[in-house]
N, CA, C and O atoms as a GROMACS GRO file, in nm:
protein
  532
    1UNK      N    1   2.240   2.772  -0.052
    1UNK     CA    2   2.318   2.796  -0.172
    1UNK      C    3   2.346   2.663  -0.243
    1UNK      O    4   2.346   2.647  -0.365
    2UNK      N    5   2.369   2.579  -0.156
    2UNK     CA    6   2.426   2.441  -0.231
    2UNK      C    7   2.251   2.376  -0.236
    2UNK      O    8   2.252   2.264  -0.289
    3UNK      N    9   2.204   2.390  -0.223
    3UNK     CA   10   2.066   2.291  -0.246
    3UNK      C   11   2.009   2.372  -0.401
    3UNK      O   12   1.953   2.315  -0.494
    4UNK      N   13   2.037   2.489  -0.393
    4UNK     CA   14   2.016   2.601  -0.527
    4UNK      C   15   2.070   2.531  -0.654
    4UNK      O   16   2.001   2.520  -0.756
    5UNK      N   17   2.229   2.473  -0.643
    5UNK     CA   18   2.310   2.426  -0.755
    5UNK      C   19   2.262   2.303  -0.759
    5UNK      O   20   2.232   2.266  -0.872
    6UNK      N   21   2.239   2.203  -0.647
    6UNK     CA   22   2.147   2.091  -0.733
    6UNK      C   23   2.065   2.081  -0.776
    6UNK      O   24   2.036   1.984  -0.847
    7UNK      N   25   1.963   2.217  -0.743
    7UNK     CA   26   1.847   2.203  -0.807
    7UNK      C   27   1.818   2.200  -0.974
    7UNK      O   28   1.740   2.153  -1.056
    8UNK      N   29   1.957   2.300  -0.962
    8UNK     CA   30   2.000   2.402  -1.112
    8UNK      C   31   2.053   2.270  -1.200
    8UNK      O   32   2.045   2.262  -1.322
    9UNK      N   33   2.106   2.170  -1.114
    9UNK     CA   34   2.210   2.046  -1.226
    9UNK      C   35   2.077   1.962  -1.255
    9UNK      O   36   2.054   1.903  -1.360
   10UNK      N   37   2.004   1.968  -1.157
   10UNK     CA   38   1.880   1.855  -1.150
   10UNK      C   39   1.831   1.866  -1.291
   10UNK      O   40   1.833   1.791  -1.389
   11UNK      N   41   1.780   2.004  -1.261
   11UNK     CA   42   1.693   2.074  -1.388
   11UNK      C   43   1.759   2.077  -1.522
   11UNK      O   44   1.688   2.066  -1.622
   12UNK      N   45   1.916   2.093  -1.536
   12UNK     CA   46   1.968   2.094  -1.635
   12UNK      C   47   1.919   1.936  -1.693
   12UNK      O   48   1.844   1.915  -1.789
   13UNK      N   49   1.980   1.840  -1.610
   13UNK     CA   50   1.978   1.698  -1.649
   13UNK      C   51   1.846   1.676  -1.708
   13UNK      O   52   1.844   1.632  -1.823
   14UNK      N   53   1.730   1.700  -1.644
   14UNK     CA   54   1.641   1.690  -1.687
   14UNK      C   55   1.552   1.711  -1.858
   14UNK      O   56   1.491   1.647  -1.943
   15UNK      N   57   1.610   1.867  -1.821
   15UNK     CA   58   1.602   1.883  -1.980
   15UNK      C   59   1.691   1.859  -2.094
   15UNK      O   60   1.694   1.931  -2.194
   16UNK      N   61   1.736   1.796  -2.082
   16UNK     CA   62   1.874   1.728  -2.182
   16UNK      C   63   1.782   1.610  -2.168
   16UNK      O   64   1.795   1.543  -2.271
   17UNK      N   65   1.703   1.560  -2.093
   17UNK     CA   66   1.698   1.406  -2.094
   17UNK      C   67   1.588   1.415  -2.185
   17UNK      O   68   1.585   1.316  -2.258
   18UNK      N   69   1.455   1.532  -2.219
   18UNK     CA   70   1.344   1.572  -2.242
   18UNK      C   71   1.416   1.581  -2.461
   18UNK      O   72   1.360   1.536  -2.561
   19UNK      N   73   1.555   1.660  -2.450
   19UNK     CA   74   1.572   1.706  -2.607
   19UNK      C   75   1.601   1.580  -2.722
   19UNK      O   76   1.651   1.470  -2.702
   20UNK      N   77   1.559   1.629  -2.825
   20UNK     CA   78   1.538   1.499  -2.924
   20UNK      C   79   1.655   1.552  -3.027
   20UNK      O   80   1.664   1.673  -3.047
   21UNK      N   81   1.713   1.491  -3.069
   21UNK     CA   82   1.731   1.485  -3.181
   21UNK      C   83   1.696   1.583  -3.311
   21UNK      O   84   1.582   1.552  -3.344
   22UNK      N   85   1.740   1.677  -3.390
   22UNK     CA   86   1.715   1.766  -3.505
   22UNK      C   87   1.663   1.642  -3.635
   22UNK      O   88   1.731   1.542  -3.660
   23UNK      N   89   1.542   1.672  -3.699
   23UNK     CA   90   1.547   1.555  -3.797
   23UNK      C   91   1.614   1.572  -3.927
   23UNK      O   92   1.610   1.672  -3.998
   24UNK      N   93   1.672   1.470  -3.946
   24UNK     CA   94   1.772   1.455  -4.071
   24UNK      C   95   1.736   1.541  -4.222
   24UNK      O   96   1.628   1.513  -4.276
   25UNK      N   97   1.794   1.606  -4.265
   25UNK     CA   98   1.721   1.706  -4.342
   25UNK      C   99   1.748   1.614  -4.505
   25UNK      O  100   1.795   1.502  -4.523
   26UNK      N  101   1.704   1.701  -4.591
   26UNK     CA  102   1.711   1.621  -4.729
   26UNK      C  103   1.878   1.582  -4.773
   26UNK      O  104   1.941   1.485  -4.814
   27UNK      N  105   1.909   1.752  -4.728
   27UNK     CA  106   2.064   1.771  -4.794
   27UNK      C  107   2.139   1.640  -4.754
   27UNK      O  108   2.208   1.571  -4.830
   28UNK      N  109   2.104   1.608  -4.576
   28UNK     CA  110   2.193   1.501  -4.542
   28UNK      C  111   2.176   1.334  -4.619
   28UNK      O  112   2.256   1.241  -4.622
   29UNK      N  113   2.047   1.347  -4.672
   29UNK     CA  114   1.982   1.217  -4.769
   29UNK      C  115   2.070   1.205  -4.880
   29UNK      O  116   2.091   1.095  -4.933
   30UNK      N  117   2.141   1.348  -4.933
   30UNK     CA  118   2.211   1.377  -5.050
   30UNK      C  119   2.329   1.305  -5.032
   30UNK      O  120   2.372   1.217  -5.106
   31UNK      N  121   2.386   1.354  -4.915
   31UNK     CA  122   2.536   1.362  -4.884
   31UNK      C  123   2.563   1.191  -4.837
   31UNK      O  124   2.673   1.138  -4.819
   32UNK      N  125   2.452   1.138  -4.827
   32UNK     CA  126   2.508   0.960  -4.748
   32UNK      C  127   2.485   0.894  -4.905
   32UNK      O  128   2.546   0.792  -4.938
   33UNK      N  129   2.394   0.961  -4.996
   33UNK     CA  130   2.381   0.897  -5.113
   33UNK      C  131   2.494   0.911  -5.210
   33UNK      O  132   2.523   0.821  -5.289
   34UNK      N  133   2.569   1.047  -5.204
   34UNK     CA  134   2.648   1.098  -5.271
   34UNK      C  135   2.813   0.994  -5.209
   34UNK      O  136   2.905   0.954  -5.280
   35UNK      N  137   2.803   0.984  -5.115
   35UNK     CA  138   2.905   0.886  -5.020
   35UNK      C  139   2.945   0.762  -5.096
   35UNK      O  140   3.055   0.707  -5.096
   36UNK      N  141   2.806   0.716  -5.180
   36UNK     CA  142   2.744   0.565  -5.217
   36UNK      C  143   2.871   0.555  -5.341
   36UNK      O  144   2.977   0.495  -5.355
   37UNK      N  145   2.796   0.643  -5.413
   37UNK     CA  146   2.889   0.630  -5.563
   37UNK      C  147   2.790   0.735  -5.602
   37UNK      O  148   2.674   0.764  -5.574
   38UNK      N  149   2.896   0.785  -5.690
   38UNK     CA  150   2.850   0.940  -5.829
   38UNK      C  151   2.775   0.881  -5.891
   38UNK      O  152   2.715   0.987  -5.909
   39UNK      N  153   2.687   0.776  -5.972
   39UNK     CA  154   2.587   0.705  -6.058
   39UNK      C  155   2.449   0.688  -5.900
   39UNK      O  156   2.330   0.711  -5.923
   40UNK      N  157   2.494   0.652  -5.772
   40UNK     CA  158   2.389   0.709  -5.693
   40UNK      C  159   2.322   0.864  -5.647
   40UNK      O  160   2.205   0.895  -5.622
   41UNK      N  161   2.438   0.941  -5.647
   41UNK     CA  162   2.418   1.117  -5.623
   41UNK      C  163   2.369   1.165  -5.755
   41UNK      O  164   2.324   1.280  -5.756
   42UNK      N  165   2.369   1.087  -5.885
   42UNK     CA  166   2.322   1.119  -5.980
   42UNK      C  167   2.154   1.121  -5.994
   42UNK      O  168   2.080   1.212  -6.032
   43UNK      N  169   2.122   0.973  -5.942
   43UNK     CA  170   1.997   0.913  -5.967
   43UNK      C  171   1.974   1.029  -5.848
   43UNK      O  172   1.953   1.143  -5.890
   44UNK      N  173   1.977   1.013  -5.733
   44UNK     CA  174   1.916   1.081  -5.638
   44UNK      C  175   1.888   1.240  -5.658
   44UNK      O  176   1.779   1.283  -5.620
   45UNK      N  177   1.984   1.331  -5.716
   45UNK     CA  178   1.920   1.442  -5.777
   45UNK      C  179   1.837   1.490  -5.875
   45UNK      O  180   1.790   1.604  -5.877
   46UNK      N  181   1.814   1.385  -5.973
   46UNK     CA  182   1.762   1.353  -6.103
   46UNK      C  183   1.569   1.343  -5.993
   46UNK      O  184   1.485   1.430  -5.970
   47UNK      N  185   1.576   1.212  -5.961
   47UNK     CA  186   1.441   1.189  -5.898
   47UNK      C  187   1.390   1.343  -5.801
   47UNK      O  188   1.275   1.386  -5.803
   48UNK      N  189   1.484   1.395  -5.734
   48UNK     CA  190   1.473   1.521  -5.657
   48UNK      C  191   1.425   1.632  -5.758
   48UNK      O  192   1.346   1.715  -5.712
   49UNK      N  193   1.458   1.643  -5.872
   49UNK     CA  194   1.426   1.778  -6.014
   49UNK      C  195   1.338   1.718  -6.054
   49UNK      O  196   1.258   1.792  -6.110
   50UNK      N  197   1.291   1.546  -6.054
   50UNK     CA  198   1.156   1.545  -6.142
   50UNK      C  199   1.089   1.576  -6.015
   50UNK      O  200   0.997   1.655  -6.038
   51UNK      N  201   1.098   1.546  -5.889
   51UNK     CA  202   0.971   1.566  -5.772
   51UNK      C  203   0.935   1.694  -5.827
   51UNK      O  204   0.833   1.716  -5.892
   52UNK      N  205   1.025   1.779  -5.798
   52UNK     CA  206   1.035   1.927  -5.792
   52UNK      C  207   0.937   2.015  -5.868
   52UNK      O  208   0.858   2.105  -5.839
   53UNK      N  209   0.982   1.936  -6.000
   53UNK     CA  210   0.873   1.986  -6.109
   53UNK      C  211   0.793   1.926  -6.124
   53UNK      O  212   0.696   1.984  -6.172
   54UNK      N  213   0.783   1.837  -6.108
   54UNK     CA  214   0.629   1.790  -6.076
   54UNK      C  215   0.495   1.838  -6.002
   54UNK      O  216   0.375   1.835  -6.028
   55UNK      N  217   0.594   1.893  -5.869
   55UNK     CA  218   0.479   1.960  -5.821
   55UNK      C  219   0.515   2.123  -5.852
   55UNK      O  220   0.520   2.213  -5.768
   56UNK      N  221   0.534   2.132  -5.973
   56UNK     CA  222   0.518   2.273  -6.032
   56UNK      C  223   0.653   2.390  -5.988
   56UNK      O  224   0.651   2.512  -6.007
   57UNK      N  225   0.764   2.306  -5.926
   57UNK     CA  226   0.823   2.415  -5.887
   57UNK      C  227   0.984   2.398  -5.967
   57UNK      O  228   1.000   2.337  -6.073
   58UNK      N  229   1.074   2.455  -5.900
   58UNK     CA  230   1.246   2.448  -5.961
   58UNK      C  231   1.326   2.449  -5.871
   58UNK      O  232   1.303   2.537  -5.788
   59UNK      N  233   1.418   2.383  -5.851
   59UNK     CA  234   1.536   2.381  -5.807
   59UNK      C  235   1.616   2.466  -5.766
   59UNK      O  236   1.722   2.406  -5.786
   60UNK      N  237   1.650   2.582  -5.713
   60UNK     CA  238   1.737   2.648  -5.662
   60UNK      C  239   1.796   2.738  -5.535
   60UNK      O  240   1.732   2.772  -5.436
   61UNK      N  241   1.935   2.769  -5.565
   61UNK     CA  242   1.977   2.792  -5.477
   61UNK      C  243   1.965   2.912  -5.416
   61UNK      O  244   1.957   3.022  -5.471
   62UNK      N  245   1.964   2.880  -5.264
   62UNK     CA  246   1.905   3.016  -5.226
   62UNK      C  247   2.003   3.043  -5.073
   62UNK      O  248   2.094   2.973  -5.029
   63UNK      N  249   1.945   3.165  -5.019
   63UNK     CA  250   2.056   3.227  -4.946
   63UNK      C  251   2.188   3.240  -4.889
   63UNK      O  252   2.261   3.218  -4.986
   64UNK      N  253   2.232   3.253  -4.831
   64UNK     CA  254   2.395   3.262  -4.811
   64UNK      C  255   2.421   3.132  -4.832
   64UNK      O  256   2.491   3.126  -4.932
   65UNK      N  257   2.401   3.027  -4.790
   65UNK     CA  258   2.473   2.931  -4.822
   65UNK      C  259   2.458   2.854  -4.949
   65UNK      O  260   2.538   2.762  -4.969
   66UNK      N  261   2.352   2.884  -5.049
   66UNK     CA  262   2.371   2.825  -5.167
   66UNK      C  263   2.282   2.723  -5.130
   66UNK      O  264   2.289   2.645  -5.226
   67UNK      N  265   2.196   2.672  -5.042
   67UNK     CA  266   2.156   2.577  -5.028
   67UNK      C  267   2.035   2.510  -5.146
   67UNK      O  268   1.944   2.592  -5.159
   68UNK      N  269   2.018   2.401  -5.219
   68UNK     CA  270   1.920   2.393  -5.342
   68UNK      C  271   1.802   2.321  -5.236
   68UNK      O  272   1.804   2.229  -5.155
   69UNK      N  273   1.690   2.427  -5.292
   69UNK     CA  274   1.572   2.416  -5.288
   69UNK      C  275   1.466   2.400  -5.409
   69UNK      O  276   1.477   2.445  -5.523
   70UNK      N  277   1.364   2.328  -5.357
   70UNK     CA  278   1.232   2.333  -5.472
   70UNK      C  279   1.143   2.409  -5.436
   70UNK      O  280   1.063   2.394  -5.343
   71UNK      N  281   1.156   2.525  -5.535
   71UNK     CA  282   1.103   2.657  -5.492
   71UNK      C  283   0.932   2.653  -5.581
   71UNK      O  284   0.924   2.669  -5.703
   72UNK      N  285   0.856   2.637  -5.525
   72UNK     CA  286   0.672   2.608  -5.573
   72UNK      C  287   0.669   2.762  -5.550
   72UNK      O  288   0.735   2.818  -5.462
   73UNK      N  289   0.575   2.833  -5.647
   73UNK     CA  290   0.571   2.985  -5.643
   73UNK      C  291   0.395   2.905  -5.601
   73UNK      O  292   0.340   2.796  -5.616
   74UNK      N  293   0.360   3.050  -5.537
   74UNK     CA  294   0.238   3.044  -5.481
   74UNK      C  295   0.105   3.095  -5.548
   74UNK      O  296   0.108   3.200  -5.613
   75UNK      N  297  -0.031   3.014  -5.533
   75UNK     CA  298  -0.128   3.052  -5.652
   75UNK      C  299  -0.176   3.180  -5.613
   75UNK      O  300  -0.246   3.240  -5.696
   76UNK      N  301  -0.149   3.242  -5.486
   76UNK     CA  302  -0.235   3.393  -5.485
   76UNK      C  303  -0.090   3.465  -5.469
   76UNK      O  304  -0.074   3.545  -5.377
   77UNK      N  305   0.036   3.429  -5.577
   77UNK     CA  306   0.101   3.530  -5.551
   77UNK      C  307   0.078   3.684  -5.647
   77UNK      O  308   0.037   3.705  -5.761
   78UNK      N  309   0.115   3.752  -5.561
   78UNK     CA  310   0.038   3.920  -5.600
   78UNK      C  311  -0.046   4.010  -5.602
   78UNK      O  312  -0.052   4.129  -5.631
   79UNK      N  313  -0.139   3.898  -5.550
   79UNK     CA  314  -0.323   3.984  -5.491
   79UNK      C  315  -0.274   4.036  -5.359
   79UNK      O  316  -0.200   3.974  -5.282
   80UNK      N  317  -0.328   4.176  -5.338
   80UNK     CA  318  -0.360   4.264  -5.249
   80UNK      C  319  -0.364   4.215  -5.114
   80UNK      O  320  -0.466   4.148  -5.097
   81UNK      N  321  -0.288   4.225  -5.004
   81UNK     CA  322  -0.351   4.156  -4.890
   81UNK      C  323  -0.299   4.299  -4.778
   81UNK      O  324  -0.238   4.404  -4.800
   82UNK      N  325  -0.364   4.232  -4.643
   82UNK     CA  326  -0.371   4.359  -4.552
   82UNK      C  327  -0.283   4.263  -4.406
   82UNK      O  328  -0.235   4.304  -4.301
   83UNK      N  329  -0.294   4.116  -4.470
   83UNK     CA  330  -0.253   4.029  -4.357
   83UNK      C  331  -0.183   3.897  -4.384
   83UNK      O  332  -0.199   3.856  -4.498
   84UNK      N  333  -0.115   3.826  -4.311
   84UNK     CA  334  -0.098   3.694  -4.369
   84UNK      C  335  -0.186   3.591  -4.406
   84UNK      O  336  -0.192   3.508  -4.497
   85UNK      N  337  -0.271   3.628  -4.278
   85UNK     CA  338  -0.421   3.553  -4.315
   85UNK      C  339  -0.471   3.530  -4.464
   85UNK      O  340  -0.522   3.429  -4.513
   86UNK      N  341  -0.440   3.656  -4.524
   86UNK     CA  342  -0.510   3.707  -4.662
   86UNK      C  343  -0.410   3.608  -4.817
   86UNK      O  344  -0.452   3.584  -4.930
   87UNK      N  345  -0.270   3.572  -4.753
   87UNK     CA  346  -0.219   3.515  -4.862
   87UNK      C  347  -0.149   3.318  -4.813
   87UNK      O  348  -0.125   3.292  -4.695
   88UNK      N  349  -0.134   3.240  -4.894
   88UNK     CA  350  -0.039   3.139  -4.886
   88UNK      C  351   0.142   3.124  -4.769
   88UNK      O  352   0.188   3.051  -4.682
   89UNK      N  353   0.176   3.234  -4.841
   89UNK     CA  354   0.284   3.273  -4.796
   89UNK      C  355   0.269   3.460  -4.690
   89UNK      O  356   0.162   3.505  -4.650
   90UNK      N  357   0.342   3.497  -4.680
   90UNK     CA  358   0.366   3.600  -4.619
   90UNK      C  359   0.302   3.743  -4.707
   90UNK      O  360   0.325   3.766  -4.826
   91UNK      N  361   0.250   3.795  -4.649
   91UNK     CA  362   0.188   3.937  -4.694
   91UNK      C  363   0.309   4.076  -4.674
   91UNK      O  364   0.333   4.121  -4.562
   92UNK      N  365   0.380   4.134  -4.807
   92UNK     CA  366   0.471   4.209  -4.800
   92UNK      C  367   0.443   4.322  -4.836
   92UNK      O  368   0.344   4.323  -4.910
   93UNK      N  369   0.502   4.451  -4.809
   93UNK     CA  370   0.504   4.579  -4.875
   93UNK      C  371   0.573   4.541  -4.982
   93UNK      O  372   0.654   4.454  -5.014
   94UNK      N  373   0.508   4.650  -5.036
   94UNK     CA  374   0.584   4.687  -5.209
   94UNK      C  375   0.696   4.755  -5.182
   94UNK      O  376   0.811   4.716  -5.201
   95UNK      N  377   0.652   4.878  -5.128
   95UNK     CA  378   0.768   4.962  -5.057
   95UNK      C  379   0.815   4.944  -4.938
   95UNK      O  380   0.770   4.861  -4.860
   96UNK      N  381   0.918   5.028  -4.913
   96UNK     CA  382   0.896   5.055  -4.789
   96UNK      C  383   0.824   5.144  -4.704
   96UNK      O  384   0.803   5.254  -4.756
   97UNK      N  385   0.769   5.124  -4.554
   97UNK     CA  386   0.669   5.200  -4.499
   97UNK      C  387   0.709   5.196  -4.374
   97UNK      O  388   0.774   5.096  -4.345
   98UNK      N  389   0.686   5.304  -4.255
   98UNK     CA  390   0.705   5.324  -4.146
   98UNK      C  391   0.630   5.243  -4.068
   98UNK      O  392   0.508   5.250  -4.056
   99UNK      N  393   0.734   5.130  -3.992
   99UNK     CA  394   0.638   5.002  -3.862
   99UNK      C  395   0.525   5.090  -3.848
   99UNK      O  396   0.531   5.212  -3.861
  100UNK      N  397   0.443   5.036  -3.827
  100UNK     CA  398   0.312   5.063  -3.737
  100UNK      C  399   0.262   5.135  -3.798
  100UNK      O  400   0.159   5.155  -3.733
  101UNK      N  401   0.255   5.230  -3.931
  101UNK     CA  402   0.160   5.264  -4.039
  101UNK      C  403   0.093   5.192  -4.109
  101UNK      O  404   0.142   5.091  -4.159
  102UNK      N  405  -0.021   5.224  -4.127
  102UNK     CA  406  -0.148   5.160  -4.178
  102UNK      C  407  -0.100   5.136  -4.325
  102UNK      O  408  -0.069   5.230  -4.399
  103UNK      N  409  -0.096   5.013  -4.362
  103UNK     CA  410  -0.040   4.995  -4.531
  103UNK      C  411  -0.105   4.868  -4.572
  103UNK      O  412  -0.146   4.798  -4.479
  104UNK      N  413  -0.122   4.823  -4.697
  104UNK     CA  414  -0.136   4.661  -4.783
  104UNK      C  415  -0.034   4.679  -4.829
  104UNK      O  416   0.021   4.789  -4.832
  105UNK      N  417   0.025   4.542  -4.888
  105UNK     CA  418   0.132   4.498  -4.951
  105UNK      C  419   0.035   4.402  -5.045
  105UNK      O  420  -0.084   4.419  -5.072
  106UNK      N  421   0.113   4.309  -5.083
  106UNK     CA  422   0.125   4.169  -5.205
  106UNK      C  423   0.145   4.088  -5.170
  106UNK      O  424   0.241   4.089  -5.093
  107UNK      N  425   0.085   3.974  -5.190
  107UNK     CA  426   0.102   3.828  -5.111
  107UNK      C  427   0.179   3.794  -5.186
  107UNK      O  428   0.160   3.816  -5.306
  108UNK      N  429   0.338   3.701  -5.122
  108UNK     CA  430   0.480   3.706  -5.144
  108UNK      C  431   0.473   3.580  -5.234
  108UNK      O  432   0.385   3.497  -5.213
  109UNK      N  433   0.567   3.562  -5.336
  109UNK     CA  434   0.583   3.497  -5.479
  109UNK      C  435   0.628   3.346  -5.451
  109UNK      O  436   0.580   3.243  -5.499
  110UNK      N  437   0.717   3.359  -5.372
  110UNK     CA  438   0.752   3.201  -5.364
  110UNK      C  439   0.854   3.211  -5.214
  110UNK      O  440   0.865   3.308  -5.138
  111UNK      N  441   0.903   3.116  -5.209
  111UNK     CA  442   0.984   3.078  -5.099
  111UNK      C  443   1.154   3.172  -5.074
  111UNK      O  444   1.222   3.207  -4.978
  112UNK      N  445   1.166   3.180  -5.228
  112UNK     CA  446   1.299   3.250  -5.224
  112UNK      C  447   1.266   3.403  -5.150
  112UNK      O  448   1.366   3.427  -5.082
  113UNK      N  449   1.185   3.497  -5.136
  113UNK     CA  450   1.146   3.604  -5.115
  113UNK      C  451   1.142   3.588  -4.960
  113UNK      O  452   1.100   3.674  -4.882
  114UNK      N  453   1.207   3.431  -4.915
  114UNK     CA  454   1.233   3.478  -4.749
  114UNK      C  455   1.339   3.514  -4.697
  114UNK      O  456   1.363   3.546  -4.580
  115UNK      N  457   1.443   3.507  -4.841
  115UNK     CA  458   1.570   3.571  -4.801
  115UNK      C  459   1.562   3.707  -4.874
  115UNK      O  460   1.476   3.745  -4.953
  116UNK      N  461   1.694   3.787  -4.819
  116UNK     CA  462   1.695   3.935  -4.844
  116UNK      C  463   1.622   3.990  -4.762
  116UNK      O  464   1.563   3.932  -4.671
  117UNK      N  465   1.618   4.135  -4.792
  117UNK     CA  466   1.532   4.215  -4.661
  117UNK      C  467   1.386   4.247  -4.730
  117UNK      O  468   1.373   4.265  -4.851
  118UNK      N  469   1.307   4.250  -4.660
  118UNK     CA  470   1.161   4.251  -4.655
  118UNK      C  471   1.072   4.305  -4.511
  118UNK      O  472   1.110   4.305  -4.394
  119UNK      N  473   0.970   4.338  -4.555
  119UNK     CA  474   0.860   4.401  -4.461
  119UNK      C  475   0.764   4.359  -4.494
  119UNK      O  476   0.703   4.365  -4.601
  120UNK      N  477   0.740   4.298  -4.368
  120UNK     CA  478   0.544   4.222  -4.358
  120UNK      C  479   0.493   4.291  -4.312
  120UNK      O  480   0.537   4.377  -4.236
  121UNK      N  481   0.334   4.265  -4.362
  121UNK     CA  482   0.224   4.403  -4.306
  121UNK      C  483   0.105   4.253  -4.268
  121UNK      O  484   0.059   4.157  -4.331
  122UNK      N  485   0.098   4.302  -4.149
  122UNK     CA  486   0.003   4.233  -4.048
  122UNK      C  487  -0.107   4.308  -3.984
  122UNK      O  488  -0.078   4.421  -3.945
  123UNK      N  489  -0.224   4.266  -3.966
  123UNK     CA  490  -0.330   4.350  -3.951
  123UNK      C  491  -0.323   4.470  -4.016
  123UNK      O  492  -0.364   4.570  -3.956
  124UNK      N  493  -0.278   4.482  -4.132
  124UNK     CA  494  -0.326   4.638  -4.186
  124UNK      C  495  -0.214   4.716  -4.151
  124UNK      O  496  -0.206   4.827  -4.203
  125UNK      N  497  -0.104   4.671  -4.052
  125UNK     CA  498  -0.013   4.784  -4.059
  125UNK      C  499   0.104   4.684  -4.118
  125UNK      O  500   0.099   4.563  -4.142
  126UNK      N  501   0.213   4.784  -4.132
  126UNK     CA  502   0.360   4.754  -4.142
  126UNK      C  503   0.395   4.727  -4.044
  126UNK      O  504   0.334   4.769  -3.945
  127UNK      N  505   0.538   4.623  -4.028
  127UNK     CA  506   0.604   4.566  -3.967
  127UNK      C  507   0.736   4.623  -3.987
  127UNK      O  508   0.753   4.703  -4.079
  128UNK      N  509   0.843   4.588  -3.900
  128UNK     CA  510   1.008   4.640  -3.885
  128UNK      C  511   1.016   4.542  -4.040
  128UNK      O  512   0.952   4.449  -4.089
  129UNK      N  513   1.124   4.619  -4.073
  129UNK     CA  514   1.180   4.559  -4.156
  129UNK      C  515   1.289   4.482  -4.124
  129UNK      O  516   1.375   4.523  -4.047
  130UNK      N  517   1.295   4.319  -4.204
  130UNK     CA  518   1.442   4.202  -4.163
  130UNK      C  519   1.471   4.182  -4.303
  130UNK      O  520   1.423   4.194  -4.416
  131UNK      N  521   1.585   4.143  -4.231
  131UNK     CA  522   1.724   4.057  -4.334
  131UNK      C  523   1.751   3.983  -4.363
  131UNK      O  524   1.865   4.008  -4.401
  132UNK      N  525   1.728   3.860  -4.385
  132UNK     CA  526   1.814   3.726  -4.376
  132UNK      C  527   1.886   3.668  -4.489
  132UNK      O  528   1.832   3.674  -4.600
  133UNK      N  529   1.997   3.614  -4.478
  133UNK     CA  530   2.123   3.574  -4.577
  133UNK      C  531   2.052   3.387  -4.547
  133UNK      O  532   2.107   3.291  -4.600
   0.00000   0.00000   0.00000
């Protein structure tokens, strides 16, 4: 029993020693710039909306938390697909359809379309339908 719990602390230690670090996301680039001075959180969102549109996309906020994104809509959004394979982004029903019935959907528009509820169709059938905020 007791050789069981060191094995168990061993192993814990171990993998704690193995985990890295989450990498620093943009927002947090915002928030140490925004720290700086308001004429820096300025420049830094300004350069962030020309990236944005530059590479063809816009700025906004998206699911429960409001978080701002540069949302690039996708070049095969709306052609016919049976799979993900078949589009950029995710292959969706139009409607809704019963899991595991044979259906195509529309290859999905942009990034915002990963929040709210939706149904992917993979190999030719439908999938459960999810939620996400």
């Amino acid at each position: 029993m007791r050789l069981r719990f060191l094995a168990s602390v061993a192993f814990g230690a171990l993998l704690a020693a193995c985990s890295s670090a989450p990498p620093v996301s943009d927002d947090a680039g915002a928030a140490a710039t925004a720290a700086g001075s308001p004429e820096a959180a300025a420049a830094y969102e300004e350069a962030r909306d020309v990236d944005c549109r530059a590479a063809g996309g816009t700025l906004q906020p998206l699911g429960r938390l409001q978080r701002v994104q540069c949302v690039i809509p996708y070049a095969d959004a709306g052609k016919s697909c049976s799979s993900k394979s078949d589009c950029s982004g995710q292959c969706l029903a139009s409607a809704e359809v019963t899991a595991g019935a044979v259906a195509t959907g529309t290859c999905q528009r942009d990034v915002s379309e990963n929040f709210g509820c939706r149904q992917r169709i993979d190999g030719g059938k439908a999938q459960g339908t999810i939620c996400v905020d």
